[in-house]
BAPA-646275 format. One record per atom (N, C-alpha, C): atom name; x, y, z; residue in one letter. Coordinates in nm, 2 decimals. Example, Ala and Ser with C-alpha at 12.3 -4.5 7.8 and 13.67 -1.06 7.14 Angstrom:
PAFI   bake        x        y        z   bagu
PAFI      N     1.32    -0.57     0.78      A
PAFI     CA     1.23    -0.45     0.78      A
PAFI      C     1.32    -0.33     0.78      A
PAFI      N     1.28    -0.22     0.71      S
PAFI     CA     1.37    -0.11     0.71      S
PAFI      C     1.29     0.00     0.79      S
***
This chain:
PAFI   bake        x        y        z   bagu
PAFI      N    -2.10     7.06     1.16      X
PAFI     CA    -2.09     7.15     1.05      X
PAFI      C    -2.22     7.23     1.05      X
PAFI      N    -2.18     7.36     1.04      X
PAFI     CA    -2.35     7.48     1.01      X
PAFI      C    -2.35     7.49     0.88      X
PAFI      N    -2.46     7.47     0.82      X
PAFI     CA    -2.46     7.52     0.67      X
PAFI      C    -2.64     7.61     0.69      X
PAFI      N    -2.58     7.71     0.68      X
PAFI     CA    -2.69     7.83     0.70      X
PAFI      C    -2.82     7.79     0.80      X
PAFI      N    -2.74     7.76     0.93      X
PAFI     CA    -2.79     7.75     1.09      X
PAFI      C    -2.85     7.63     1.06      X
PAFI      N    -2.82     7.56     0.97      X
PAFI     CA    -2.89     7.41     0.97      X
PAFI      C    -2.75     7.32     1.04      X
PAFI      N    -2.74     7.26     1.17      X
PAFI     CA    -2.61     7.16     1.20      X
PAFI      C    -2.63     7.03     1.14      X
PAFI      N    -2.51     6.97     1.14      X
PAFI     CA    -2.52     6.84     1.06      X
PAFI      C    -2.41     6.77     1.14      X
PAFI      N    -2.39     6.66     1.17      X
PAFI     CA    -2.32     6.58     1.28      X
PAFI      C    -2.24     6.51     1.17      X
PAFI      N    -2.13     6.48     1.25      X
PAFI     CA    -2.02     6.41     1.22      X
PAFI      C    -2.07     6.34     1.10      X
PAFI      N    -2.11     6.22     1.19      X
PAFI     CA    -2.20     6.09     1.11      X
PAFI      C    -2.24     6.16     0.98      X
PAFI      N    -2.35     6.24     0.96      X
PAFI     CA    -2.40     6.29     0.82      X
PAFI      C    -2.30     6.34     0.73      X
PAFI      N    -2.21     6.38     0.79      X
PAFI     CA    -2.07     6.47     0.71      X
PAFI      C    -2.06     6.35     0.62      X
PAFI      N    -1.99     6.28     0.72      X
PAFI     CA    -1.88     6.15     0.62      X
PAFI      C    -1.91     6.10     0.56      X
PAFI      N    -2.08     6.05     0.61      X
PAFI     CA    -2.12     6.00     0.48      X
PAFI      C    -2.18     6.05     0.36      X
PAFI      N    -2.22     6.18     0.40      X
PAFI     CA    -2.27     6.23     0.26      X
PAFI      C    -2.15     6.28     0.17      X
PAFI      N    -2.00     6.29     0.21      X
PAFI     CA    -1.88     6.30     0.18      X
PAFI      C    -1.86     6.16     0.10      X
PAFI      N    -1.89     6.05     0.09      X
PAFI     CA    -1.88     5.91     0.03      X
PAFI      C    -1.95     5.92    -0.07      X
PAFI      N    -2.11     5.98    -0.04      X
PAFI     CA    -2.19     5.93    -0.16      X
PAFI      C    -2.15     5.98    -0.27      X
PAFI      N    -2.16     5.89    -0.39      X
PAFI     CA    -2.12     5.93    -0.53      X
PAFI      C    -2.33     5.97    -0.60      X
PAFI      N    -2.33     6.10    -0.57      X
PAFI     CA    -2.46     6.13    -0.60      X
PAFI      C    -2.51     6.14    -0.71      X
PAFI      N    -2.41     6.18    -0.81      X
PAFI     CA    -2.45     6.12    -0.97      X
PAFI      C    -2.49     5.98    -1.04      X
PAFI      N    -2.39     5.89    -0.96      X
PAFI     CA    -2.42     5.75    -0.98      X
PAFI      C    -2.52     5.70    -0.93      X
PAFI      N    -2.59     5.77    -0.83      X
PAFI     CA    -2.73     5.73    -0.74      X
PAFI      C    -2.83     5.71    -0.83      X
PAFI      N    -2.84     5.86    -0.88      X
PAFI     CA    -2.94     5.94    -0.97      X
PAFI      C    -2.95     5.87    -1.11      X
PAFI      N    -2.84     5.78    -1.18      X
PAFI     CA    -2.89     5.73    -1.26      X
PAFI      C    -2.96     5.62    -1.28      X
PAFI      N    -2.98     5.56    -1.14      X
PAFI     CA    -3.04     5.46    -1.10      X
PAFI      C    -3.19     5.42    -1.08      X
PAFI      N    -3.25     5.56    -1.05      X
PAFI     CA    -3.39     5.64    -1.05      X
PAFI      C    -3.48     5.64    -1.17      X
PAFI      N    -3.52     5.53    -1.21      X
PAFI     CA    -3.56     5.56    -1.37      X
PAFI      C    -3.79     5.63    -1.36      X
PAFI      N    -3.80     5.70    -1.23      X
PAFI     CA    -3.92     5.70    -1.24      X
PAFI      C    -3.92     5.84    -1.26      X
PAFI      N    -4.01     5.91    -1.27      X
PAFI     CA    -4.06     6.07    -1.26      X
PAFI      C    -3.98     6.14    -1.18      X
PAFI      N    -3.92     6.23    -1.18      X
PAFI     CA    -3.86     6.34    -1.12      X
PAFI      C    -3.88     6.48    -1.16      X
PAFI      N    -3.94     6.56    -0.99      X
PAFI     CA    -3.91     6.70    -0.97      X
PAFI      C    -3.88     6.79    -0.90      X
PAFI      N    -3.76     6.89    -0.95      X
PAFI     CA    -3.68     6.91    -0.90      X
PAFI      C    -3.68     7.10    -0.92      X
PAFI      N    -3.70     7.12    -0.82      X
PAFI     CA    -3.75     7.27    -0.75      X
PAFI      C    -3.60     7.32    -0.73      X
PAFI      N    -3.56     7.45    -0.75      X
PAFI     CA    -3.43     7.50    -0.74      X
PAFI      C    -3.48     7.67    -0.75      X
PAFI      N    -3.39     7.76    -0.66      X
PAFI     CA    -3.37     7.91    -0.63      X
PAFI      C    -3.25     7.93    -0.76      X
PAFI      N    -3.33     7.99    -0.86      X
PAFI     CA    -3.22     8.12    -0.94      X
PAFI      C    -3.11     8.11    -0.86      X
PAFI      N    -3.11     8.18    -0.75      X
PAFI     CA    -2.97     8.22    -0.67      X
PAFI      C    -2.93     8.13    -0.57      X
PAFI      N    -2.99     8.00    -0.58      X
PAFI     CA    -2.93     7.91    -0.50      X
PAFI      C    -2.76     7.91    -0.48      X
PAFI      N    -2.69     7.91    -0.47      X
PAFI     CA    -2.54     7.91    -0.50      X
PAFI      C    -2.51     7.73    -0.47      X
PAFI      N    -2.55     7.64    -0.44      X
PAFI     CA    -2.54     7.49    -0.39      X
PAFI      C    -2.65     7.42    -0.53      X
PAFI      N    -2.70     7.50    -0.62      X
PAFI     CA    -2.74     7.43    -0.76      X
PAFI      C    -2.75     7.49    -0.85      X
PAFI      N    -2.60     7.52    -0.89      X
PAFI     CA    -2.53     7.54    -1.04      X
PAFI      C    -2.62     7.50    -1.14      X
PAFI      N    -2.59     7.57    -1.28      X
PAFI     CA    -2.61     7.54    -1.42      X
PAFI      C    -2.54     7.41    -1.44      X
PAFI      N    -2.42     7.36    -1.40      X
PAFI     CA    -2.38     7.28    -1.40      X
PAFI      C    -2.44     7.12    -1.33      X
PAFI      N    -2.52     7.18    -1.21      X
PAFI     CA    -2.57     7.07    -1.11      X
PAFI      C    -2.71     7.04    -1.23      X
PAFI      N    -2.78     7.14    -1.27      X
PAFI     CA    -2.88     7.12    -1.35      X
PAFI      C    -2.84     7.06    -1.49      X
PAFI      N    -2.77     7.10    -1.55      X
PAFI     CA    -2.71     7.04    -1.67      X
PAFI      C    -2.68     6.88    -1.64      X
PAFI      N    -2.60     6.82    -1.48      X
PAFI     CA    -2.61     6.69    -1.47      X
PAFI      C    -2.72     6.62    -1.40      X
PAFI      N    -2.84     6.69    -1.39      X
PAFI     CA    -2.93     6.64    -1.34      X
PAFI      C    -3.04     6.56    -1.49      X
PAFI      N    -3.01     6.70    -1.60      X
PAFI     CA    -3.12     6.69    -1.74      X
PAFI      C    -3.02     6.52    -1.76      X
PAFI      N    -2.93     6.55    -1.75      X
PAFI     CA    -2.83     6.39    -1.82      X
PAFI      C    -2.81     6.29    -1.76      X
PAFI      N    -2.89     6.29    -1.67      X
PAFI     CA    -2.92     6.18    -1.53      X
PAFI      C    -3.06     6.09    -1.54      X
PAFI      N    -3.18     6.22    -1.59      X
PAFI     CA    -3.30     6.15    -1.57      X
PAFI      C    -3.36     6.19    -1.71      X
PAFI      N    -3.42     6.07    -1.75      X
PAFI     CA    -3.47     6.05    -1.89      X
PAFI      C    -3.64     6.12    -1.85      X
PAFI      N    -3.69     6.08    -1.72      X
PAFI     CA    -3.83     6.17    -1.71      X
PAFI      C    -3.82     6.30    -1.65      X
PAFI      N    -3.78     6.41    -1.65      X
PAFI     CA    -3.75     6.53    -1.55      X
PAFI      C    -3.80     6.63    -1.59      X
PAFI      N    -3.88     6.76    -1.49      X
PAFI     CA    -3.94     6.83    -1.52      X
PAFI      C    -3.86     6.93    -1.40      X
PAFI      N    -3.82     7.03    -1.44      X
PAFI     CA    -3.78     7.16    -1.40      X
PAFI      C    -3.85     7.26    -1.32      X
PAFI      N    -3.82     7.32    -1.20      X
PAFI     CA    -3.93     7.43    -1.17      X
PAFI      C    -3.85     7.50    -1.10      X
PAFI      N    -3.76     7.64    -1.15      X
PAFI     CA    -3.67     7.74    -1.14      X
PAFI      C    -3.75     7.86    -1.09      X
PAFI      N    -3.70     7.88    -0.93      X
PAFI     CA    -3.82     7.98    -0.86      X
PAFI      C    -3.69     8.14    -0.88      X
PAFI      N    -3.75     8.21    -0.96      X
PAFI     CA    -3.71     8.34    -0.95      X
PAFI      C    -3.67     8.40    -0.80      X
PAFI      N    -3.51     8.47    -0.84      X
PAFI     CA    -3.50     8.55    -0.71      X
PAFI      C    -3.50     8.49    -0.58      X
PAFI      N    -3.49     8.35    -0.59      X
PAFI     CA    -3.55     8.27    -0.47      X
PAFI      C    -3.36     8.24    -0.46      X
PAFI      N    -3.34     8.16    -0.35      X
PAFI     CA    -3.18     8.13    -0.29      X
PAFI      C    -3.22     7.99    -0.27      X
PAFI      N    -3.16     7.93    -0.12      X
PAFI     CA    -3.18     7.81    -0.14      X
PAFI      C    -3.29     7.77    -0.03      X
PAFI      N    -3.35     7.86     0.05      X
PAFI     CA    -3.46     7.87     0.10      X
PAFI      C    -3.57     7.99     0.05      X
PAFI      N    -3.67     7.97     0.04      X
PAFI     CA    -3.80     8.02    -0.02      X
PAFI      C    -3.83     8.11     0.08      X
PAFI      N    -3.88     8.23     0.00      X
PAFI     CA    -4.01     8.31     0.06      X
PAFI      C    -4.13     8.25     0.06      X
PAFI      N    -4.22     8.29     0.17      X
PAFI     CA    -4.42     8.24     0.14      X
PAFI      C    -4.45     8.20     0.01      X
PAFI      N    -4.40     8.31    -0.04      X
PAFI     CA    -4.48     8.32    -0.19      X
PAFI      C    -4.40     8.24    -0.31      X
PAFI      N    -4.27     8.23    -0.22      X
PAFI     CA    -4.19     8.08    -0.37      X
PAFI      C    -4.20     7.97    -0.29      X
PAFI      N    -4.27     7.98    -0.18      X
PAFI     CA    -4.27     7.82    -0.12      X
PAFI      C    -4.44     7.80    -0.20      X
PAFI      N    -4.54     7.86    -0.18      X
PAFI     CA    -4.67     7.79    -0.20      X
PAFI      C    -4.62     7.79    -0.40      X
PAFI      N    -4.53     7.87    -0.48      X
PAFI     CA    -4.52     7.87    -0.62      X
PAFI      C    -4.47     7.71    -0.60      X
PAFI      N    -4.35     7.68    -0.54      X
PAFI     CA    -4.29     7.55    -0.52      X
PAFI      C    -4.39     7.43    -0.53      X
PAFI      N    -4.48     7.45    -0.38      X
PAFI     CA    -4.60     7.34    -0.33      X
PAFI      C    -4.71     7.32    -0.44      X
PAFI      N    -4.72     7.41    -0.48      X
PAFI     CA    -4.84     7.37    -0.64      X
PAFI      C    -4.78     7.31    -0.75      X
PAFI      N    -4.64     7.32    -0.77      X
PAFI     CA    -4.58     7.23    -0.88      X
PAFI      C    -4.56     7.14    -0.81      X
PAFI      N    -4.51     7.11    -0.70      X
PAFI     CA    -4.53     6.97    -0.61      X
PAFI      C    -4.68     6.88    -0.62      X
PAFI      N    -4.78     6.93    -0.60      X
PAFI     CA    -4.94     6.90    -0.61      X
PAFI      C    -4.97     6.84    -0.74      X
PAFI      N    -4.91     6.94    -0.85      X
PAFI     CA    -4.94     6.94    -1.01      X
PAFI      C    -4.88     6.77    -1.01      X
PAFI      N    -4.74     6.77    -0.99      X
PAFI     CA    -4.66     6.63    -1.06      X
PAFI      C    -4.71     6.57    -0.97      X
PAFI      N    -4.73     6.55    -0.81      X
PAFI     CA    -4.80     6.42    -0.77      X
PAFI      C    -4.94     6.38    -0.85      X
PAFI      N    -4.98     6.46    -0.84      X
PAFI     CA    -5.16     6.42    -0.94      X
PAFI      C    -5.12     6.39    -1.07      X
***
């Protein structure tokens, strides 16, 4: 399978076709951050909305104009909220 020149093999299909990934996520009771493109089309208001109802610690960081891969300049915006929550 190509999902925007990225291939993915059989094996990964099926199984990521299995996982129940909301049920995962409620399992996770530590810190979570979670970086997302305005125009991503693969993380819905919806995916966000079950993300806030998933994790009781969660911090948001919504890159403008960005898709679901980054420009320079929304990847290093990205990497410093990354930096910020590890420290």
């Amino acid at each position: 399978m190509n999902i925007d020149g990225n291939i993915l093999g059989p094996i990964f299909v099926k199984d990521v076709r299995k996982l129940h990934i909301w049920k995962e996520f409620k399992k996770y009771q530590k810190p979570v951050l979670i970086i997302y493109g305005e125009k991503d089309p693969s993380c819905t208001q919806a995916c966000i909305s079950k993300a806030k109802a998933s994790y009781s610690n969660l911090q948001l960081l919504e890159i403008p104009e960005a898709g679901h891969g980054f420009s320079k300049e929304q990847t290093d915006t990205a990497m410093n909220a990354v930096f910020s929550f590890l420290l």
